[in-house]
N, C-alpha and C positions, 0 to 999 in steps of 0.2 A: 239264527243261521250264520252268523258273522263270527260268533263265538265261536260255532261249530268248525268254522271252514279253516278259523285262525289255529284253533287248536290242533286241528287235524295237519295246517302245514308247520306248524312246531313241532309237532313228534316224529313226521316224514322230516324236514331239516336235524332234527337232532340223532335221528339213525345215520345220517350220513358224516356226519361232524365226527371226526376221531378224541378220544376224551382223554389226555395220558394222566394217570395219578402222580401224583409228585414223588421218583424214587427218592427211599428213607434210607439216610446213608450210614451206613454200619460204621458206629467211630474206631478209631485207631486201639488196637492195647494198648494201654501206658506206661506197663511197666519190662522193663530192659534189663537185665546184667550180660556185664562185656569185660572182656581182659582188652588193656588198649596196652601196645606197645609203644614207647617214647610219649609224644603227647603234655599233654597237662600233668603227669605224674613224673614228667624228664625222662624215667627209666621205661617204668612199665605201670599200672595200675588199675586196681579189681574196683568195678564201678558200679551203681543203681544208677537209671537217669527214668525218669519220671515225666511223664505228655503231662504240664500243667495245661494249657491251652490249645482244642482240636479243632480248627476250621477244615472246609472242606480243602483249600489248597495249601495251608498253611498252618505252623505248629509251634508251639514254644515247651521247651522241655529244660527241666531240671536235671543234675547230675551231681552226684557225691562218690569217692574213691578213694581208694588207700592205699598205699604202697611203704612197701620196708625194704630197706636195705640191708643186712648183714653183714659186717665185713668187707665195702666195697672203699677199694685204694689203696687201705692198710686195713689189717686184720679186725683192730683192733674202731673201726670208724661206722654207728649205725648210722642213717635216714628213715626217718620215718615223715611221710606225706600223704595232705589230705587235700585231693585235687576237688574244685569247686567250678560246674560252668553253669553260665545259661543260655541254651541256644533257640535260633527261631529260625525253623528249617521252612521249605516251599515244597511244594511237589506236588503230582497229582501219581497216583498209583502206588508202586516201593520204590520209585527211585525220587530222592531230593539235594533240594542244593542247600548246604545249612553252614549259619555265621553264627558262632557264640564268644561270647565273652567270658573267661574266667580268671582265677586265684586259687595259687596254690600254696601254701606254706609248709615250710619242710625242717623239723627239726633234728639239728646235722650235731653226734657229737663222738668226740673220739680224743685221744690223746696225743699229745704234742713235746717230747724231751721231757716223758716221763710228768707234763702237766695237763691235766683234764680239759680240754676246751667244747663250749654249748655255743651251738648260733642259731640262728632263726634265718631259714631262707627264705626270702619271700618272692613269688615270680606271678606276674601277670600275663593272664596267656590271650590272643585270640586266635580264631579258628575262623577257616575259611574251609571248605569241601563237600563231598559227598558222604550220602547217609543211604543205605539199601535198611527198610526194615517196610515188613508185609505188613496190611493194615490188621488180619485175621493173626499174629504173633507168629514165630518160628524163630530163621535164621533172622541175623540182624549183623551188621556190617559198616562198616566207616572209616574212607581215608581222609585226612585234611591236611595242610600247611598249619603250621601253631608259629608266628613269632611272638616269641614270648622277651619277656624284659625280670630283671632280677634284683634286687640288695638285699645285702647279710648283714644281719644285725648281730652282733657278737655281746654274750651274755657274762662273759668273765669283764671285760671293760663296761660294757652296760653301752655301748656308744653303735649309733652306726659306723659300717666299715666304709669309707669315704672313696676308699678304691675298689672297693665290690661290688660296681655295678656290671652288669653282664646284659648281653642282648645277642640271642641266638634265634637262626632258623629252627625248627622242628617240623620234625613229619610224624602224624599219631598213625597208629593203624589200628584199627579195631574190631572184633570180631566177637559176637557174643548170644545172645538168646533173649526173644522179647515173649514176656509168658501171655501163655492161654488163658483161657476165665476159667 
């Protein structure tokens, strides 16, 4: 009887107890391409950036870009750069606040009084801003502040250039496509 009465008020208790299942959270797309203007590539640069790591509030992603110059200053002057970050963004929903840390190396070469000059820029950037990207892929978006720091290594001497340290503000803008499955 005891059995009968306990069981009987465990089923009446448990119809009234609300049960929720644990929602299953649909993770982030991880992959991105984006054209950033200024930024990690100084001028402009076409980028992959990669969600290595998806928490539910927080993210850490990869980034690779590249960028060429043509003819900028004197005709005769290429850049060619290969922007490098890794950020660890917050957020809940599409909007985040994201800090990364990168490296860009830029190989600058052009002629000079009719003599060929190579150098190697080398600029270290951080990044402080906003990142808009949907957790299901589509549009994808990001402004930041970048102060980045710089020295040129110059390949006709073989030496560092002692007075080519440079340290500028930046502002990246980006805008680009996070794909579907």
């Amino acid at each position: 009887m005891f059995k009968q009465t306990l069981l009987t008020l465990l089923l009446l208790l448990g119809a009234f107890i609300e049960v929720n299942a644990q929602e299953v959270r649909k993770s982030m797309q991880k992959n991105t391409l984006f054209v950033e203007i200024g930024g990690n590539g100084f001028f402009y640069s076409l980028n992959y950036d990669r969600i290595l790591l998806d928490y539910s509030t927080w993210r850490i992603s990869a980034r690779i870009g590249g960028m060429y110059m043509p003819g900028i200053f004197e005709t005769n002057r290429h850049l060619i750069g290969l922007p490098l970050e890794v950020s660890y963004w917050r957020g809940k929903g599409n909007h985040h606040f994201e800090l990364g840390l990168g490296f860009t190396p830029i190989y600058d070469t052009y002629s000079l009084n009719e003599v060929s000059r190579q150098q190697a820029i080398l600029i270290g950037v951080a990044r402080i801003g906003y990142r808009y990207q949907k957790r299901e892929g589509g549009v994808f978006y990001r402004a930041g502040f970048m102060p980045l720091h710089g020295t040129i290594y110059d390949f006709n001497y073989r030496q560092w250039d002692r007075n080519s340290n440079f340290t500028y503000p930046l502002v990246g803008l980006a805008i680009g496509y996070t794909l579907k499955r």
